[in-house]
Structure formats: C-alpha cells, structure tokens
C-alpha positions, 0 to 999 in steps of 0.5 A: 506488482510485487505482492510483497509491497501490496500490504503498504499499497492497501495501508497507503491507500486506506490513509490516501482516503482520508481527508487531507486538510492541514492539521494543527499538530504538535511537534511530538505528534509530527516527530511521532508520524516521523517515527512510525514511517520510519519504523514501517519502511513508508518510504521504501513500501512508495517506492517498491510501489512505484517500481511496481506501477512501472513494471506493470505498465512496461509489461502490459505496454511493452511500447512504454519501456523505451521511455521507461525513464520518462515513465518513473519520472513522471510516477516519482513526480505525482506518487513518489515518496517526496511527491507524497511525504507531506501529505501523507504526514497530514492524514496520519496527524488526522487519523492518529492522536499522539498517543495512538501514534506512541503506541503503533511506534512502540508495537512496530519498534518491539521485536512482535511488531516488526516481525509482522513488518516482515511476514505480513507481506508473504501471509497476504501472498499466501491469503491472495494465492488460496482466495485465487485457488478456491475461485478456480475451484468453484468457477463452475458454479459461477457460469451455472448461475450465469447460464441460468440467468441467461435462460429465464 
C-alpha cells in the first residue's frame, strides 16, 4: 500500500470506529463536514485506499489480477468513496460540534493547514521507515529473550 494515502487510511478508520447512528444535524453542521472532506481530499484519500487494497491483493495473489476489475468493483461497492460518503458524514456530524467542524475547515483552509495535508504523508513514511530501522536493529535482543523463555 502506498504510505502516502496511509495517514487517510488511519483517519478513516480511527472515525469508522465511532458509532454510526443517525444524527439530528444542522444543515450548517452537514455543509460543514462537506467542507473539511473537501479541504482533506476524503475522497480522493478513499480511492488512493481502494487502489491500495487492489494493488496488495493482486500482488500477494497474483491469480486475482485476471479478475482485477471484478476486484475494484466488488472494493468500490463496499469501501469505495460513494459506498462510504454517508456514513462517513454520520460519524463526523457525532464526533465533531459545528463549531470544531468551522475550525479544522479554517486550519486545513490556512496555507499551515494544508501543508500539513501534503507532508503529513512523507513524515508518517519517514516515522514508519526509522521505527522499521530500529527494529532490525535490536531484533537480537528480541530472539534472546525469546531463547531465554524457551530455556526455563
């Protein structure tokens, strides 16, 4: 998976764990949540996702890519952006009052705000890629400790 889309992944997910019952939302609130999808490229982040997921799949099951299509069909129908979109909305209308809703929009609409849209994506690589580097590193120390169990 491209770790460019992962920061939308943990977002989207992070939200998908919130309840999902209809709220009783404003227009404003709803025009709001509209808003900040737009200003954090939600839609595109799902389908970077999506492409992802087919990617992975078609790579770890190369059998799959001669149904490929059957494959992004079938990930567009149950995660894609028009799959997702709505209920979506509905967890961020729970999570997020209006006025929290205003505020992220006027963050992610400063030009602060969408520079971290755009290198949030290469510092998580970044984090990713040193937390990888240490654990290699001391992976020693691991199978010690591993050995040392074994031995009692």
């Amino acid at each position: 998976m491209n770790f460019r889309t992962l920061p939308g992944l943990l977002a989207f997910l992070l939200v998908f764990a919130c309840s999902t019952g209809l709220s009783a939302a404003s227009g404003s609130q709803r025009q709001a949540v509209a808003r900040l999808f737009e200003l954090t490229h939600m839609q595109r982040l799902i389908e970077e996702s999506v492409d992802g997921v087919l990617a992975l799949q078609v790579a770890q099951n190369p059998a799959l890519a001669e149904h490929k299509e059957a494959l992004r069909a079938f990930l567009e129908k149950y995660i894609g952006w028009q799959s997702l979109k709505d209920a979506l909305e509905e967890m961020y209308l729970q999570a997020f009052t209006e006025t929290e809703l205003n505020e992220m929009n006027a963050f992610y609409s400063s030009p602060t705000g969408q520079k971290v849209l755009q290198r949030l994506p290469e510092l998580v690589q970044q984090r990713n890629q040193l937390a990888m580097q240490r654990l290699q590193e001391h992976i020693g120390e691991l199978q010690q400790e591993i050995n040392a169990g074994a031995g009692k």
